[in-house]
C-alpha positions as CSV (number, residue, x, y, z in Angstrom):
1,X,8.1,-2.4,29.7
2,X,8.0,-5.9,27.7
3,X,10.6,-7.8,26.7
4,X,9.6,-7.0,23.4
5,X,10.1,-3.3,23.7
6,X,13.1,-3.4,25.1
7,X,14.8,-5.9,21.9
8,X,13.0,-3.1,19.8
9,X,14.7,-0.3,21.8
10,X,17.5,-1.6,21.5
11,X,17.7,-2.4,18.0
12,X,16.4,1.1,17.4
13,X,14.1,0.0,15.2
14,X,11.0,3.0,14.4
15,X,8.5,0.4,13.0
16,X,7.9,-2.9,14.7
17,X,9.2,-6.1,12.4
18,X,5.3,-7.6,12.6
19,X,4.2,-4.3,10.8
20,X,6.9,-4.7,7.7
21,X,4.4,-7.5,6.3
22,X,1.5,-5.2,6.4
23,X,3.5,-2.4,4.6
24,X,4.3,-5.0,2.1
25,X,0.7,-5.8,1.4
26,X,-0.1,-2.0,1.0
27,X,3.1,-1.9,-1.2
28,X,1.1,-4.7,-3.4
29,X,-2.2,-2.6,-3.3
30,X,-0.7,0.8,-5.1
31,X,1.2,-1.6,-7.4
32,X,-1.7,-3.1,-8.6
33,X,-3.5,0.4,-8.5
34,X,-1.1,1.3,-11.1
35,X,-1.1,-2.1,-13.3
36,X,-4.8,-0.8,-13.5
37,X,-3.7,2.1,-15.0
38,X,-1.8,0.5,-17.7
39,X,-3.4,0.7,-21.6
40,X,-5.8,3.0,-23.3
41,X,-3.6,4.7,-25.9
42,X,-3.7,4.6,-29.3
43,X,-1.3,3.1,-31.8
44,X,-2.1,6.2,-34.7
45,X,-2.0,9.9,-33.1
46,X,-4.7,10.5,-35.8
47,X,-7.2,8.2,-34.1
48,X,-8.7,8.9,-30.4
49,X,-9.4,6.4,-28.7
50,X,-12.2,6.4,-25.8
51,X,-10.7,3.7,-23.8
52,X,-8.3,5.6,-22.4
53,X,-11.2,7.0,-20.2
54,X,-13.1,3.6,-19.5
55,X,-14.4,3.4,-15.4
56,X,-11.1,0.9,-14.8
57,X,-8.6,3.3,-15.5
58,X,-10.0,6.6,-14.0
59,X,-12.1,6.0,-10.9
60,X,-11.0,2.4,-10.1
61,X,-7.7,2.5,-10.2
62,X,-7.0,5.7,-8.5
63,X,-10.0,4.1,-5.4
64,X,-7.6,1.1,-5.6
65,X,-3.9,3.5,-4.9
66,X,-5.4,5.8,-2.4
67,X,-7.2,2.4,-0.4
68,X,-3.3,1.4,-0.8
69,X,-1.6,4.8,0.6
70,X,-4.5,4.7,3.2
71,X,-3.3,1.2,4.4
72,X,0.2,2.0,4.1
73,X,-0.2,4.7,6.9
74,X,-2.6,2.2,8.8
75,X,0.4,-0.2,8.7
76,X,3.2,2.1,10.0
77,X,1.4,3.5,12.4
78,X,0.3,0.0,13.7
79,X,0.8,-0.9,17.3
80,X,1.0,-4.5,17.7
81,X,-0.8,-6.0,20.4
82,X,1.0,-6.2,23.7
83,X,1.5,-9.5,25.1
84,X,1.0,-10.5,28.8
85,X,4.4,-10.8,30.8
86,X,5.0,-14.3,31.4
């Protein structure tokens, strides 16, 4: 067992500390998934308003949170690369 196994054993960490940066860019992904989302409505109830169903907000954005989930679970389940013992 490495050296670094053992400092993560013993912390009793469950994720390694390299992964926490790639869950942070996933975190980044579904966030702007959502700021996708954003706008479309309409100011008067009387008055429909077609954006609300433009390509952004329906098929992009939801592409762009799953892609973001997908690499969330990529990221936690990350091994990182084991270095040779010195």
């Amino acid at each position: 067992m490495s050296k670094k196994e053992k400092d993560n054993k013993e912390a009793g960490f469950a994720i390694p500390a390299e992964n926490y940066k790639f869950i942070a860019i996933g975190f980044a992904i579904v966030v702007l998934g959502f700021i996708l989302m954003i706008g479309g409505g309409s100011d008067d109830p009387n008055v429909f308003n077609e954006d609300m169903f433009s390509f952004r907000r329906i098929t992009l954005a939801t592409i762009v949170v799953l892609a973001g989930l997908l690499f969330e679970v990529w990221a936690i389940m990350r091994k990182p690369k084991q270095e040779d013992a010195e």
